[in-house]
C-alpha positions, 0 to 999 in steps of 0.5 A: 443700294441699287438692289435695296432701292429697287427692293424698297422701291418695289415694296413701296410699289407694292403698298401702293397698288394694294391701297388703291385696290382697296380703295378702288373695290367697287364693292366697298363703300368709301366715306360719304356714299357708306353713310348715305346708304345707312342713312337711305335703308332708315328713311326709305322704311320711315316713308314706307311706315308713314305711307301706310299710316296714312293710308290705314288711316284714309282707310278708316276714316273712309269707313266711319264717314260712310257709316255716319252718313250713311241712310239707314231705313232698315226699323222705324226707330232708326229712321226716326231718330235720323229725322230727328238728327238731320232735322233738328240736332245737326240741321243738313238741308235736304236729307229731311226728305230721305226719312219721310212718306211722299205725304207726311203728316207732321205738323204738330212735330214740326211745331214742338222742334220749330218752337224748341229751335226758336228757344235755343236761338234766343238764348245761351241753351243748348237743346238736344231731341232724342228718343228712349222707350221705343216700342212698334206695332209691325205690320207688313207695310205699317209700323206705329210706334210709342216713344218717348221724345226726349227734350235735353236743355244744357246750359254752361252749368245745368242740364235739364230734360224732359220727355213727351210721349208720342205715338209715331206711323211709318210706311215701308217705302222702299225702307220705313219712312216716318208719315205721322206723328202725334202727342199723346 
């Protein structure tokens, strides 16, 4: 019995020591740090995903906002309908003086938009001033120009427009700027 004993005792010894050998290898993962680590390979891309998301899209806006607000005086018509944006549709306050001469000769557009402002105010009308038809005369440091100054009414079920026609003046300044205009 001694010898079977020791033989079942040594057997036993011997399955012990190879289940704590296999369970002590520092290279397999036991219950709960394996499914940590499945689950760490998963969320460290989702992070690396969503950061590059998120930095396309800084990126992006970056570029359209520097776009939209950037000052473009390279033609007269450009110019003129960024007056006519900052002036009247989108009102932003010190930017009128980007787009025009040191001494500009204005009144009798500043009136029409003044007037047309006045309109939208007092009233559930929503006006909008663009240009269409916009053809130059260039010179070196002169530009005139015909254009038709469109005046666009929206209410909550209509939308009427109307068009004036203007003969407009820049002046190359370092890019055009806008010094006269007058209804023709």
């Amino acid at each position: 019995m001694g010898a079977s004993g020791a033989g079942n005792g040594g057997a036993g010894g011997e399955a012990e020591s190879r289940l704590e050998l296999e369970t002590s290898d520092p290279r397999k993962p036991t219950g709960s740090s394996s499914f940590r680590s499945r689950r760490q390979i998963p969320l460290s891309a989702i992070i690396l995903i969503l950061t590059t998301v998120v930095l396309l899209g800084a990126a992006v806006g970056y570029f359209w906002y520097d776009k939209a607000t950037k000052v473009h005086r390279e033609n007269p018509g450009e110019v003129l309908q960024q007056y006519l944006n900052v002036r009247f549709n989108n009102p932003v306050p010190g930017r009128v003086e980007l787009f025009v001469c040191e001494d500009p000769r204005l009144t009798e557009l500043e009136s029409v938009l003044d007037e047309l402002k006045a309109r939208e105010k007092g009233s559930e009308v929503e006006i909008e001033v663009g240009i269409e038809k916009f053809t130059t005369e260039s010179g070196k440091n002169v530009s005139t120009a015909n254009a038709e100054l469109y005046i666009s009414y929206s209410t909550a079920s209509n939308v009427y427009r109307e068009s004036l026609n203007w003969r407009f003046t820049f002046i190359e300044q370092n890019g055009w700027r806008l010094c006269e205009a007058h209804k023709e």
